[in-house]
N, C-alpha and C positions, 0 to 999 in steps of 0.2 A: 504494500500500500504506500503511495506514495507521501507526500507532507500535505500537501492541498487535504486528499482525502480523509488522514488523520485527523486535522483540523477542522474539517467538516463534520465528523463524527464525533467530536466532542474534546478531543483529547489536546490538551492547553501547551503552548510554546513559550517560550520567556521572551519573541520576538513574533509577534502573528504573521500569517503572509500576507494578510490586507496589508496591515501596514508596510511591507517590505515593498508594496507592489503599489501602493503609495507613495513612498517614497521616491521610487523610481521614475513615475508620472514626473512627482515635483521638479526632480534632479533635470528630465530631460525638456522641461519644457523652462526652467530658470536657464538651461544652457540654450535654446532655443532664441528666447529672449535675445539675451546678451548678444547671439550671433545677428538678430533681426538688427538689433541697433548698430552693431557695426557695418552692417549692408548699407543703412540710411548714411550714417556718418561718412563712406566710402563714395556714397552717391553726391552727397553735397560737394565733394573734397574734388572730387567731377567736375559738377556741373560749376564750381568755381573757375577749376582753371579753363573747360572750354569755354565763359564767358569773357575770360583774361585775355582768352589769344582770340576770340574771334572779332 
């Protein structure tokens, strides 16, 4: 039986997997984030210098 299964049958973990698999959401979508704003940051740093040289 695997751990999900355990866990679902009653038998208690000192770490749940909801939480684990919560955690994991949070983790990739904070890394997500961070990545979106340096997209925009990268975009502006752009569209600066082609209005410099054009």
């Amino acid at each position: 039986m695997d751990v999900i299964q355990q866990e679902a049958s009653g038998e208690e973990f000192e770490i749940p997997m909801l939480l684990i698999h919560a955690q994991d959401h949070l983790m990739t979508s904070m890394t997500t984030k961070d990545l979106a704003k340096e997209i925009v940051e990268l975009h502006q740093k752009m569209q600066t210098l082609v209005t410099n040289y054009s």
